[in-house]
C-alpha positions in Angstrom: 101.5 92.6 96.6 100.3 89.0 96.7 97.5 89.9 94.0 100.1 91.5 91.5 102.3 88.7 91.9 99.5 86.3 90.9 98.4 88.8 88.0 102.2 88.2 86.6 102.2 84.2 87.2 98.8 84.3 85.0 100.3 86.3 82.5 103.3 84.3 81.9 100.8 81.1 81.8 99.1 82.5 79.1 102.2 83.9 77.5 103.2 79.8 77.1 100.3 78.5 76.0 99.6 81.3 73.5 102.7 79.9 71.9 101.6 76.5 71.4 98.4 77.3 69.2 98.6 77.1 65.1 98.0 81.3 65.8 101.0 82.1 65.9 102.2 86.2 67.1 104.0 87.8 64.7 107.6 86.7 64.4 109.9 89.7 65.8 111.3 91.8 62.9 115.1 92.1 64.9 114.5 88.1 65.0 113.3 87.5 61.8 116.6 89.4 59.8 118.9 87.4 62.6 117.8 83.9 62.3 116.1 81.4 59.5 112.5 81.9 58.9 109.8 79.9 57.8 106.3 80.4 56.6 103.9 77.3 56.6 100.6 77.7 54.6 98.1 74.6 55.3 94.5 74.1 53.7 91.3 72.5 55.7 91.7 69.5 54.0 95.0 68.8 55.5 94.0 66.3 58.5 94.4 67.6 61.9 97.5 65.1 63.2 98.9 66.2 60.4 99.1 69.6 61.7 99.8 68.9 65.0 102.7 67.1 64.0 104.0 70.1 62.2 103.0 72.2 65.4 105.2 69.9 67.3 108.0 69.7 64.4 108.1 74.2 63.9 108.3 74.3 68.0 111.2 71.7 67.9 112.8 74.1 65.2 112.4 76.9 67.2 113.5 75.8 70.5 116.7 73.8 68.9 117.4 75.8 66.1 116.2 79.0 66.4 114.2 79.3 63.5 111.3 81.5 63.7 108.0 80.9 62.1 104.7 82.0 61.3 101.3 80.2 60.0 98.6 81.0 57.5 96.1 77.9 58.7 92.5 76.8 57.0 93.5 78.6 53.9 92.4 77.7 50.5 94.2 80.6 48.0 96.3 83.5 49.2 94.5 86.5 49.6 96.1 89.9 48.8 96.8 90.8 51.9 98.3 87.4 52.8 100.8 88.2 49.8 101.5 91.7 50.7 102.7 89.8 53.8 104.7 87.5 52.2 106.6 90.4 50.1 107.1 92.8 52.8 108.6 89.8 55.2 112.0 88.4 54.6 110.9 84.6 55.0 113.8 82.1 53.9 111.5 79.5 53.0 107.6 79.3 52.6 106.0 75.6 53.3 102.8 75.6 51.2 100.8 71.8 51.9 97.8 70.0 50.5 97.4 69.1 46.9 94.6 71.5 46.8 96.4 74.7 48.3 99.8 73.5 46.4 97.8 74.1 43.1 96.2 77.5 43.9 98.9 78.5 45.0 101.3 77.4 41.8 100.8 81.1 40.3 100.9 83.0 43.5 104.8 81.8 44.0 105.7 82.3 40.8 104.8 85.9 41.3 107.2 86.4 44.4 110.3 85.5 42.8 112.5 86.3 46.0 111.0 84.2 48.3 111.8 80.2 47.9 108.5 78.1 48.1 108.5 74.4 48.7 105.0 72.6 47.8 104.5 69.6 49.5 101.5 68.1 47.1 100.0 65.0 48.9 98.3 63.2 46.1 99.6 60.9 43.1 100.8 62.9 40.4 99.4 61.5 37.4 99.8 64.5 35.3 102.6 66.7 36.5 102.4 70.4 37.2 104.3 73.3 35.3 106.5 74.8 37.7 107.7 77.9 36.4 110.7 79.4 38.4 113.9 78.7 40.3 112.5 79.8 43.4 109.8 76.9 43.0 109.8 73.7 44.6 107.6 71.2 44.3 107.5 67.9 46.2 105.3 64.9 45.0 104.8 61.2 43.7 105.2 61.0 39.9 103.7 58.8 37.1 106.6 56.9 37.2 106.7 55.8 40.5 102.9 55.0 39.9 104.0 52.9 37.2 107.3 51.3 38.8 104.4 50.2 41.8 102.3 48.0 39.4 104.8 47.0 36.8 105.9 43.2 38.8 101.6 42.7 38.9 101.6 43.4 35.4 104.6 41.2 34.5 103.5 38.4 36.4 100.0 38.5 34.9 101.5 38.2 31.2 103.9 35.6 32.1 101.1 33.3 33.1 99.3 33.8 30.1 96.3 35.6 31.9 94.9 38.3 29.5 94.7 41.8 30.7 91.5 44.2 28.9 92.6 47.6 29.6 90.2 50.7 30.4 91.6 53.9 30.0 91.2 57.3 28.3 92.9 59.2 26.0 94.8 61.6 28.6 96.3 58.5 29.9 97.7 55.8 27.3 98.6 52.4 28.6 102.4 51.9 29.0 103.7 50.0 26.0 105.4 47.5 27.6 102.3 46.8 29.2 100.2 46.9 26.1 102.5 47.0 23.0 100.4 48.3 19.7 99.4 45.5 18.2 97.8 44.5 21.2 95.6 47.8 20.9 92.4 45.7 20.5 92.8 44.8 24.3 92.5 48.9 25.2 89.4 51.0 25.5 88.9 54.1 25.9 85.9 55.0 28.2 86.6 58.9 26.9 84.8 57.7 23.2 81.6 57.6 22.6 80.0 53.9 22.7 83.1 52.7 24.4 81.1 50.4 26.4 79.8 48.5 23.6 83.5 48.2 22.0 84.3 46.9 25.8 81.8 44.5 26.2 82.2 42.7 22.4 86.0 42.9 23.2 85.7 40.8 26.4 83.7 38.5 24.5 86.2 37.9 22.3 88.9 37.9 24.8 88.0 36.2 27.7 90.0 38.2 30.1 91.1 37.0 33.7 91.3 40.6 34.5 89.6 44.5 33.7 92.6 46.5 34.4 91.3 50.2 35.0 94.1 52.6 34.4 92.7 56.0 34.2 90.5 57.9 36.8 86.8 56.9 35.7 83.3 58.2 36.7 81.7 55.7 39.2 79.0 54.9 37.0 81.6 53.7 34.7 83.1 51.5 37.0 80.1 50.6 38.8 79.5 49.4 34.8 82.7 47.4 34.9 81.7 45.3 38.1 79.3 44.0 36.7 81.0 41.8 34.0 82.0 39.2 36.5 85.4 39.7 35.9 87.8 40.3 38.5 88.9 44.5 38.7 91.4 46.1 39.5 91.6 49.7 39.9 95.1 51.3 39.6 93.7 54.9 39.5 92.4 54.8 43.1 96.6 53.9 43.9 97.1 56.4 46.7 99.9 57.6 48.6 100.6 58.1 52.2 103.2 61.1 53.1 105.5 59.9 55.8 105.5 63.7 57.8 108.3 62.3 59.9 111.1 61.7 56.8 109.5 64.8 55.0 110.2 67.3 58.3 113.9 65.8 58.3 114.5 66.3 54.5 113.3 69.9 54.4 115.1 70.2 58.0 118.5 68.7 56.7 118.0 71.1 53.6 117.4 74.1 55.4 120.6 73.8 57.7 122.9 73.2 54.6 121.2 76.0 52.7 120.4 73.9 50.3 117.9 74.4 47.2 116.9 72.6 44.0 114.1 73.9 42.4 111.4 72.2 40.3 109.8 68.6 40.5 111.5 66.7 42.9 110.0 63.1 43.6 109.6 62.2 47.5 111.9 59.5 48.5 110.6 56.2 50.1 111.5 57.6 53.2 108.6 60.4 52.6 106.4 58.8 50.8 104.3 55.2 51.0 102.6 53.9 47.6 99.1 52.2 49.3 97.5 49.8 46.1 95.0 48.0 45.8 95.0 44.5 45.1 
């Protein structure tokens, strides 16, 4: 009697801790079609507090809100099978997070019309996606926010009379208000061929106090750049930092007022931190 009683207390132990790892058991199907459900999708890349946050946030959910949930972990595109899943189970909402994973995973969602997706992309957006569908969600940091972030730098530089020589490409054309047109001879575009040579007669002429980098360049390029003399600043490496905490409430507060608006939806400061540098 004593041994069986010990042979239950160990399988109850294991029952609990079995519960607390990102492998998840399947949810229920009687719980699944009686509660809200959620499917979280989540790439290597995504760094590991980040996921035990989320652990810690989906047991919270659970255990205060009864919502079920399952967890496709150390995924980079959805296989087959993984969407077979998705279509056969009655999910309410499907978390997909990394910037990689949100874009291989783009088409997949469009595809599964009946299930909502919310894409949680944790880079800068320079160049938006197309989100295709009102079952599509896609959280991020837009251009414009990038911009908003460096526009009281740029003013101040042009008020006191310091010249600015932009570096760009063609993909990514200098705000006007930073540059207006006739002031085009101040831009170059590293994308052209002998751009470097139009750069370095420009600054010549120009005497810059500053090499204002605005689109993503190679390193050798930059590396190029540094070597002028002339103070750089790099607004393409701008980053962001996600703040998990506001972003768990926000998708929290929407699921308990069954709320849902699709396509590009900008993270608020509360979910999002703009990290420069200066």
């Amino acid at each position: 009697m004593k041994k069986l009683k010990r042979l239950f207390v160990g399988i109850g132990i294991l029952g609990l801790l079995s519960g607390c790892g990102k492998n998840i058991p399947a949810i229920d199907p009687a719980l699944l079609q009686a509660k809200s459900s959620v499917l979280v999708v989540t790439g290597e890349e995504l760094p590991e507090q980040v996921k035990n946050a989320l652990q810690t946030t989906l047991i919270n959910w659970r255990d205060k809100k009864q919502t079920a949930f399952e967890w496709m972990d150390n995924t980079t595109a959805l296989t087959e099978e993984q969407l077979t899943k998705i279509k056969t189970r009655s999910y309410d909402y499907i978390l997909v997070a990394g910037h990689n994973l949100v874009q291989n995973t783009l088409p997949a969602a469009a595809s599964v019309p009946e299930r909502k997706w919310v894409m949680l992309d944790d880079q800068l957006a320079r160049q938006s996606p197309v989100v295709s569908g009102s079952n599509i969600m896609v959280k991020l940091v837009p251009e414009d926010r990038f911009r908003q972030e460096w526009s009281e730098w740029v003013e101040l530089q042009l008020e006191n009379g310091r010249t600015i020589e932009w570096v760009t490409t063609s993909a990514y054309p200098i705000p006007s208000e930073w540059a207006p047109s006739e002031e085009a001879e101040y831009i170059t575009l590293a994308d052209a061929e002998g751009w470097y040579t139009q750069f370095q007669s420009q600054m010549h002429s120009h005497g810059p106090a500053w090499i204002a980098v605005f689109a993503p360049l190679e390193p050798a390029q930059l590396q190029r750049l540094k070597t002028t003399q002339v103070p750089v600043i790099n607004m393409a490496s701008t980053g962001i930092e996600l703040q998990w905490g506001g972003i768990f409430a926000s998708i929290e507060d929407m699921m308990a007022k069954k709320a849902w608006t699709p396509g590009i939806q900008p993270y608020s400061d509360a979910e999002a931190k703009i990290n420069k540098n200066l």
